[in-house]
C-alpha positions as CSV (number, residue, x, y, z in Angstrom):
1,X,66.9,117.0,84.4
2,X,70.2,117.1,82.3
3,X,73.0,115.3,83.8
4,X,76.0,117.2,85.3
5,X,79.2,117.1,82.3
6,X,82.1,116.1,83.4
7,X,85.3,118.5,82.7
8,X,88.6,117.4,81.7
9,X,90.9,119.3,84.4
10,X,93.9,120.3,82.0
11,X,91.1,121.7,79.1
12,X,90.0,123.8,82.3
13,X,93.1,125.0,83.2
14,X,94.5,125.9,79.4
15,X,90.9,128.0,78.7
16,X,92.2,129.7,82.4
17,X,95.2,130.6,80.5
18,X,93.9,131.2,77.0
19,X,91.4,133.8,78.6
20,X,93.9,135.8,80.7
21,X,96.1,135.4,77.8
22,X,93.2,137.6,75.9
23,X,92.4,139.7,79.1
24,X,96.3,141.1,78.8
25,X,95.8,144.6,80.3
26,X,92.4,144.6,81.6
27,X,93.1,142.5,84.0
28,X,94.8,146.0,85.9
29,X,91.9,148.0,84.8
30,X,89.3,145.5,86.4
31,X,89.5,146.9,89.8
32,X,89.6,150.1,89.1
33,X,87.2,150.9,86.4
34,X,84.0,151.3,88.8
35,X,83.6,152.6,92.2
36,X,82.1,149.1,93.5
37,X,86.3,147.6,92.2
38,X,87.8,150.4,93.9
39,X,85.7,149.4,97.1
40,X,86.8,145.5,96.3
41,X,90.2,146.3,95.9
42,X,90.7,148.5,99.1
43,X,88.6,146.2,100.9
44,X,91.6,143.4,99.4
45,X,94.3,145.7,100.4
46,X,93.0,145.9,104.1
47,X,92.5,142.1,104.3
48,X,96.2,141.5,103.3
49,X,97.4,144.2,105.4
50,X,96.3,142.2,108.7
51,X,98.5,139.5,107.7
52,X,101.9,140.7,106.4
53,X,104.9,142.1,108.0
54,X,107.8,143.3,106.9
55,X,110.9,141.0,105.4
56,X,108.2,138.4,104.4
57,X,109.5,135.8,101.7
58,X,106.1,135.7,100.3
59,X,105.0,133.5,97.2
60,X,102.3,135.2,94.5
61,X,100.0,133.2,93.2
62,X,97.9,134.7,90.0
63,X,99.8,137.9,90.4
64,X,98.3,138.8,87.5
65,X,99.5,142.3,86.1
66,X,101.2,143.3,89.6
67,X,98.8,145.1,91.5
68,X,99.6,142.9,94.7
69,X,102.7,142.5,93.4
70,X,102.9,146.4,94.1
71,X,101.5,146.4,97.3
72,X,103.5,143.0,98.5
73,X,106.6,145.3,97.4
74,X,105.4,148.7,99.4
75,X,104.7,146.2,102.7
76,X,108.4,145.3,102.8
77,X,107.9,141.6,100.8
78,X,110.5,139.6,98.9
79,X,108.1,138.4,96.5
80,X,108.4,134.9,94.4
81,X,105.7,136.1,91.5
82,X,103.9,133.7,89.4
83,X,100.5,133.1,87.1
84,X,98.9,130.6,84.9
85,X,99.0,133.1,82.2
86,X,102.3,134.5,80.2
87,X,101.1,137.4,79.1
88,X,100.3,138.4,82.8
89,X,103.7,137.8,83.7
90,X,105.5,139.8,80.8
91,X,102.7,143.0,82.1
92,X,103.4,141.9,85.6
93,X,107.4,142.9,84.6
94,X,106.9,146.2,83.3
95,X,104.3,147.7,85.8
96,X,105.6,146.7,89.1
97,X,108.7,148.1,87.0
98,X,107.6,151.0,86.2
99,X,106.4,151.5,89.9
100,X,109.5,151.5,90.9
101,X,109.0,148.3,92.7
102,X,111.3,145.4,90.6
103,X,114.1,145.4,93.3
104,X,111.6,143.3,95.6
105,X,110.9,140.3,93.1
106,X,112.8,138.0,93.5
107,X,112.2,136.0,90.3
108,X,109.3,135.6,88.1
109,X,107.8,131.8,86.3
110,X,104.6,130.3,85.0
111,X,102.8,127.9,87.8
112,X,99.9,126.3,87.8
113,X,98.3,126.5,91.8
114,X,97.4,123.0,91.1
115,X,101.3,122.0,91.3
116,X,103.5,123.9,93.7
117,X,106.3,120.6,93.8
118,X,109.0,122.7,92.8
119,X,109.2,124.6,96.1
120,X,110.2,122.8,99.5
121,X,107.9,122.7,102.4
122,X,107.6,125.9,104.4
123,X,110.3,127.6,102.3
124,X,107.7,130.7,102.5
125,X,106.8,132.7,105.4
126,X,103.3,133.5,103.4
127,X,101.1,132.9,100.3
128,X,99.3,135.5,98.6
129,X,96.4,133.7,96.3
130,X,94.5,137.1,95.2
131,X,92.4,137.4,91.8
132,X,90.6,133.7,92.2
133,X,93.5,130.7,91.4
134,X,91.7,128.6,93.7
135,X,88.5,129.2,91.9
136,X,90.4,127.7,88.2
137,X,91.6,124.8,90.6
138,X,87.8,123.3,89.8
139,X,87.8,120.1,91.6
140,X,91.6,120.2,92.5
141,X,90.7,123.0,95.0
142,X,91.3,121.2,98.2
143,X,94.7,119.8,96.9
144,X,95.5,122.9,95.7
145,X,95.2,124.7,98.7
146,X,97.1,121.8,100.9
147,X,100.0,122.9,98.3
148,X,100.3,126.7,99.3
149,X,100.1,124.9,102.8
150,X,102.7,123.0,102.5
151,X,104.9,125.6,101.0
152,X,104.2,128.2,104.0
153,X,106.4,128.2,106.9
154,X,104.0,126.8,110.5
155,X,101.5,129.8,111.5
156,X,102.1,131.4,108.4
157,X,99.4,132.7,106.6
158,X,98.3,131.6,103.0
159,X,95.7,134.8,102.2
160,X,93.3,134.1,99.2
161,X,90.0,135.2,97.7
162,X,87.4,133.1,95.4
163,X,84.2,134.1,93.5
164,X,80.9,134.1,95.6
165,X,78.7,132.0,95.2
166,X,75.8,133.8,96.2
167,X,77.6,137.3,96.2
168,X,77.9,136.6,92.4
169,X,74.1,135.4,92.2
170,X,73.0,138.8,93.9
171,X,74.9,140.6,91.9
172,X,74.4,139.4,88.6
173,X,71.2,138.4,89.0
174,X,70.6,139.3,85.2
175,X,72.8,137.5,83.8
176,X,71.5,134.6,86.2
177,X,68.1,135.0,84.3
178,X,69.8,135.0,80.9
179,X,71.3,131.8,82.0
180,X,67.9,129.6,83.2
181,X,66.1,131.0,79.8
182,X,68.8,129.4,77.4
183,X,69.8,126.3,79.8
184,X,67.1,125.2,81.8
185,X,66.6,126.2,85.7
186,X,67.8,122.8,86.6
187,X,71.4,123.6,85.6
188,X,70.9,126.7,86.6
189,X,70.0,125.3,90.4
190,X,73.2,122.8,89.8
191,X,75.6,126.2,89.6
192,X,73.9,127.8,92.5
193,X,74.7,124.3,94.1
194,X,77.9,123.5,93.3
195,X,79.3,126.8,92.0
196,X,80.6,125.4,89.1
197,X,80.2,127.6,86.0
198,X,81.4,125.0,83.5
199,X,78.0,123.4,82.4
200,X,77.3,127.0,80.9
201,X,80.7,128.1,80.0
202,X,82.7,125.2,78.9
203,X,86.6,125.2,78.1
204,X,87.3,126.4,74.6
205,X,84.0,128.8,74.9
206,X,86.1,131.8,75.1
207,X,84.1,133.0,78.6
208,X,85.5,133.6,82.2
209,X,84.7,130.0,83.7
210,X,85.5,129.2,87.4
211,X,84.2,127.7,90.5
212,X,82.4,129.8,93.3
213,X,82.6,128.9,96.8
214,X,80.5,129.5,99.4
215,X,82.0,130.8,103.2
216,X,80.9,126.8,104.1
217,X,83.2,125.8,101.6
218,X,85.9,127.5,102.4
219,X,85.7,126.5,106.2
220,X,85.3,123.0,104.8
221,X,88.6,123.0,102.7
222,X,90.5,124.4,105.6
223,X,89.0,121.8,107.7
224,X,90.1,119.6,105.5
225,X,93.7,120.6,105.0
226,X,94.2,120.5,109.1
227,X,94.7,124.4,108.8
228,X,93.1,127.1,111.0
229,X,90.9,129.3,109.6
230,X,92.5,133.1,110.5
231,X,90.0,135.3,108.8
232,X,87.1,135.3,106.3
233,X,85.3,138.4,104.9
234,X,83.0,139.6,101.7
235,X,85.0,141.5,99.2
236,X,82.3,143.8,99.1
237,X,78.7,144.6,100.3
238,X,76.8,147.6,101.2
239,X,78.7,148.6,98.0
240,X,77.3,146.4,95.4
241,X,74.0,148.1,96.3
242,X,72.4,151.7,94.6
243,X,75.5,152.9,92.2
244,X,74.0,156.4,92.6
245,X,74.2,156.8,96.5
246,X,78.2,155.3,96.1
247,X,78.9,158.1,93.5
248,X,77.5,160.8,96.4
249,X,79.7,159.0,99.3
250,X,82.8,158.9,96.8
251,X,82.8,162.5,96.4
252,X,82.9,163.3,100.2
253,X,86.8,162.3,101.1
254,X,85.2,161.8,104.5
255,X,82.7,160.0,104.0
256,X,83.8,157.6,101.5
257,X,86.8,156.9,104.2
258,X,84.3,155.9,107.2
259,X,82.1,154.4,104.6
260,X,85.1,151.8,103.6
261,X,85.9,151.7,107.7
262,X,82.1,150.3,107.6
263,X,82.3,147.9,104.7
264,X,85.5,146.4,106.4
265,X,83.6,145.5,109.2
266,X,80.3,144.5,107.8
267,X,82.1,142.4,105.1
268,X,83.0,140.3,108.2
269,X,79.9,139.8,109.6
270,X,78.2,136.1,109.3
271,X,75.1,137.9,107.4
272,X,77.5,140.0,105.0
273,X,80.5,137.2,104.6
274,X,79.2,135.7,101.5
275,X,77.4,138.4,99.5
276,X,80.8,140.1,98.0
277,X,81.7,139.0,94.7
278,X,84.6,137.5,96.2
279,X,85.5,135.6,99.4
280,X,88.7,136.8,101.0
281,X,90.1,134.3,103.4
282,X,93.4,133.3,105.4
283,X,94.5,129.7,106.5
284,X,97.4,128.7,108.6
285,X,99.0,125.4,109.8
């Protein structure tokens, strides 16, 4: 059996950067370019909805081109927006301007979730961590996390998502067999195990490398930060399944609306929670 590698943290987090960097304008497109990311991202939207209010000083973690950014804005946010990436930022500028939405940001700078020192404890009233910063925290993630805690006013929510574990297993099960053919099941087991994608895309490989989490894992690293765990759901479910009968519900207005009603609340359910492609959670302290 080959022996786990161990991954400098900072090489991880510069191949985050240098591959968002090269993303540029896809990142927008991702969750709208299929019907399964249009369910994802209304199924993001409705997660976040349950936690804001109105006058919010909220802090954006991986805002990434401004979709969030957009809907942070619309909800009645001040919004603090940062990313890893620079090119994210500068897109991030023009399309939340171009929305019509700039007069809610309130400024706009590079931050790695890893380090949030620069802000004083609870000088948030909430957190947004959409689009997976936790999953490029790697082996920081627990740390990481107590950091958007810290920064969040008491009982206010840090909302985030990760990459599934098995949700991404499920879904990609392809791939997953492309992956035990050239490396072995062994490491193959090891990913499905630790989540860690690393041992198969390493820094400088040019691939989208991360950790997965499991809903276990995410209980554990609340658990572990002393925070209460407010809400945890599937990104997606009954979606990810035939492409052809989603294409005959999307073109019923009706129907595709009590269809995403249903996805809500199955993606909730302990049997559905972590077969989404992403975990969405909440955390409060």
């Amino acid at each position: 059996m080959t022996a786990r590698r161990d991954f400098d943290h900072e090489a991880s987090v510069d191949a985050v950067r240098t591959y968002f960097d090269q993303l540029g304008a896809g990142e927008w497109d991702r969750l709208v370019s299929d019907l399964p990311g249009r369910v994802s991202l209304e199924m993001h939207q409705r997660f976040l909805r349950r936690f804001l209010t109105s006058g919010m000083r909220v802090l954006e973690v991986g805002a990434g081109p401004g979709r969030f950014t957009i809907l942070l804005a619309s909800l009645g946010a001040q919004v603090v927006v940062t990313d890893l990436s620079p090119v994210q930022l500068e897109l991030n500028a023009r399309l939340v301007a171009e929305a019509g939405w700039e007069s809610a940001v309130e400024s706009r700078t590079l931050l790695d979730v890893c380090d949030v020192s620069r802000f004083h404890d609870g000088e948030f009233d909430a957190v947004l961590a959409y689009g997976g910063p936790l999953s490029y925290a790697f082996d920081e993630a627990s740390s990481a996390l107590g950091g958007l805690l810290r920064v969040t006013r008491s009982g206010g929510p840090v909302v985030a998502s990760v990459m599934s574990t098995l949700g991404a297993y499920r879904y990609f099960l392809p791939s997953v067999l492309e992956l035990s053919e050239l490396y072995g099941d062994d490491v193959n087991d090891r990913i499905i195990e630790t989540g860690d994608l690393r041992e198969t895309q390493p820094p400088g490989s040019g691939q989208h490398t991360c950790r997965m989490f499991r809903s276990r894992d995410i209980e554990a690293l609340v658990a572990e930060n002393g925070a209460t765990l407010r809400g945890l759901s599937a990104s997606n479910w009954a979606s990810l399944g035939d492409p052809d009968a989603l294409l005959r519900l999307s073109s019923d207005p009706f129907r595709w609306d009590h269809f995403l009603d249903r996805e809500v609340a199955l993606c909730a359910e302990p049997g559905a929670v972590d077969g989404g492609t992403h975990l969405l959670f909440a955390a409060s302290r």
